[in-house]
Structure formats: C-alpha cells, structure tokens
C-alpha positions in Angstrom: 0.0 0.0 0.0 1.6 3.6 -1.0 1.4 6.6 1.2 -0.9 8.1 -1.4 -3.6 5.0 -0.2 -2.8 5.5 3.4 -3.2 8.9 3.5 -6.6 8.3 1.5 -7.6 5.9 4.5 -6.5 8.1 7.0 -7.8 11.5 6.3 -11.5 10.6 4.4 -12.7 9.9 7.6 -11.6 12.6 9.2 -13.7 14.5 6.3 -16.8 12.4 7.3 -16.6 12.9 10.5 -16.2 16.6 10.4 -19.2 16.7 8.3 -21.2 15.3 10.5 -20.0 16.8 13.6 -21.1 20.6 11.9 -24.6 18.7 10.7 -24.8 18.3 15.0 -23.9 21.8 15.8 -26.4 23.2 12.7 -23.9 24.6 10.3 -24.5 22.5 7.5 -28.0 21.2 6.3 -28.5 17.2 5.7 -28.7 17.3 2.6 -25.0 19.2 2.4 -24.0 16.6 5.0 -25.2 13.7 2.3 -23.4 15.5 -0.3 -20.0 15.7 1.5 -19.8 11.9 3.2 -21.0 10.7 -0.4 -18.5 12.6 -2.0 -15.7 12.3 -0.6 -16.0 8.7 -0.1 -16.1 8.4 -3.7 -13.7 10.4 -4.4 -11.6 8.1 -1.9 -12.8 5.2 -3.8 -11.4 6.4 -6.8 -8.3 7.9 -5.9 -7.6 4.5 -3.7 -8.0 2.3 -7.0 -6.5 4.0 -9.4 -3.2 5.0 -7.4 
C-alpha cells in the first residue's frame, strides 16, 4: 500500500466525521452533509483504485 492510499484511509474519515459533527452543531444542512460523506467517499474510492 503507497502513502498516497494511506493517506486516503487516514484522512476521508476525518472528512466524514467533520461533516457530520457541523450537521450536529447546525452549520450544515442534511442534505449538504449527504453530499460531502458521499462525496468524498467516492472520491476516496477512486483515488484508492487508481493509485
């Protein structure tokens, strides 16, 4: 596994859960919540296979 792919393991997480943690304190709405958990997992899943 290259650092690229850990790096992609470590920080998309990080991503998710700061998404949802400003969903909890009412910054962002659901449905921008949705968008950025979805996203940036595929993005992950993307960046992961093709590195």
């Amino acid at each position: 596994m290259s650092d690229a792919q850990i790096g992609l393991l470590t920080a998309t997480p990080i991503i998710m859960l700061f998404a949802v943690a400003l969903r909890r304190m009412g910054v962002l709405s659901t449905a921008a919540m949705v968008s950025a958990v979805g996203l940036s997992g595929a993005i992950a899943v993307v960046l992961f296979l093709t590195q």
